[in-house]
C-alpha positions as CSV (number, residue, x, y, z in Angstrom):
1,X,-8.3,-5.5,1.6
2,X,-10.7,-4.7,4.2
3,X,-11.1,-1.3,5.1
4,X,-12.4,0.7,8.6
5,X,-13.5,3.8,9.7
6,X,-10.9,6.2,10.3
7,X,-11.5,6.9,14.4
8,X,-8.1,7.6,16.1
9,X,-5.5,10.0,13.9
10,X,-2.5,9.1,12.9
11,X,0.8,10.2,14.1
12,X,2.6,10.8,11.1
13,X,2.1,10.4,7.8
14,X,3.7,9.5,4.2
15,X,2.2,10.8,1.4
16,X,1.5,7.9,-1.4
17,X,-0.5,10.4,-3.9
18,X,-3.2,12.8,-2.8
19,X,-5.8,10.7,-1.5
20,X,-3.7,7.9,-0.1
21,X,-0.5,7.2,2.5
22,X,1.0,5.3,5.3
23,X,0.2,6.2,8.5
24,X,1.6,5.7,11.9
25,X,-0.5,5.2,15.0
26,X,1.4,4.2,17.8
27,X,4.9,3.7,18.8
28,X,6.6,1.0,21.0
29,X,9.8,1.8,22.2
30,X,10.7,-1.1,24.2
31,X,10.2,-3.3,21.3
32,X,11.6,-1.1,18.6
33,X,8.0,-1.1,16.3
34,X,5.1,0.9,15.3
35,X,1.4,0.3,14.6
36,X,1.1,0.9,11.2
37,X,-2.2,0.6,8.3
38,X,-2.4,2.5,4.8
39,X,-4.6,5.3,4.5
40,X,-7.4,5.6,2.0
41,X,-9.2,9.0,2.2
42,X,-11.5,8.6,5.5
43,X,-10.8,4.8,5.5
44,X,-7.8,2.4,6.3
45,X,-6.5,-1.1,6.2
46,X,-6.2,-3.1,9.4
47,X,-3.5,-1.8,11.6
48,X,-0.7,-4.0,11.9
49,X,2.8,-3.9,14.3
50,X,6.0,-3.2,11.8
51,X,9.4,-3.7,13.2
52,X,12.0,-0.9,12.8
53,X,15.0,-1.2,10.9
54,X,18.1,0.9,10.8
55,X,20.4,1.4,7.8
56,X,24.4,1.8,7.8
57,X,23.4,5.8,7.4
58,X,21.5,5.5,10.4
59,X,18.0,6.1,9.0
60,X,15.4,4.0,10.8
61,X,12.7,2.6,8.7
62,X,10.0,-0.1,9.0
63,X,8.9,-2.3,5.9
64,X,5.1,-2.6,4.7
65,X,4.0,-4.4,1.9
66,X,7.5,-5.3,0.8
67,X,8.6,-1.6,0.6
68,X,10.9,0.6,2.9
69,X,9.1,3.8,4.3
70,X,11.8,5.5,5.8
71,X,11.0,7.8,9.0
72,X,13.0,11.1,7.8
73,X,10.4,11.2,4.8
74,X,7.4,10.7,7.0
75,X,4.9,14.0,8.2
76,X,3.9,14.7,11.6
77,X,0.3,15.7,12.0
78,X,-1.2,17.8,15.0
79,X,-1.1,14.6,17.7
80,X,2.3,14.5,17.6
């Protein structure tokens, strides 16, 4: 996996362990997705558009590398 500079800052965050997470960037409402990439320290992957999903509870979530991050569980940081 390639990795980039860390420029813009993330919207919200989900913690994976101390160092690393999944970070949202950007959010498109009138598509129902979000500009995601996983965080590594002052690095991250490429950011990619994931669609979101919405459970019979009514939790949205969006689905990167094959596992459900669920919004409720995410962090908001300062940009928010």
């Amino acid at each position: 996996m390639k990795l980039y500079a860390d420029t813009r800052k993330p919207l919200a965050i989900h913690a994976l362990s101390a160092f690393t997470g999944i970070g949202i960037y950007e959010y498109d409402s009138t598509e129902e997705r979000m500009l995601v990439a996983a965080l590594f320290e002052d690095k991250r992957s490429k950011l990619t558009w994931c669609k979101l999903y919405t459970n019979k509870a009514g939790n949205s979530y969006f689905i990167k590398y094959r596992r459900r991050y669920y919004l409720h569980e995410m962090l908001r940081t300062e940009g928010f």
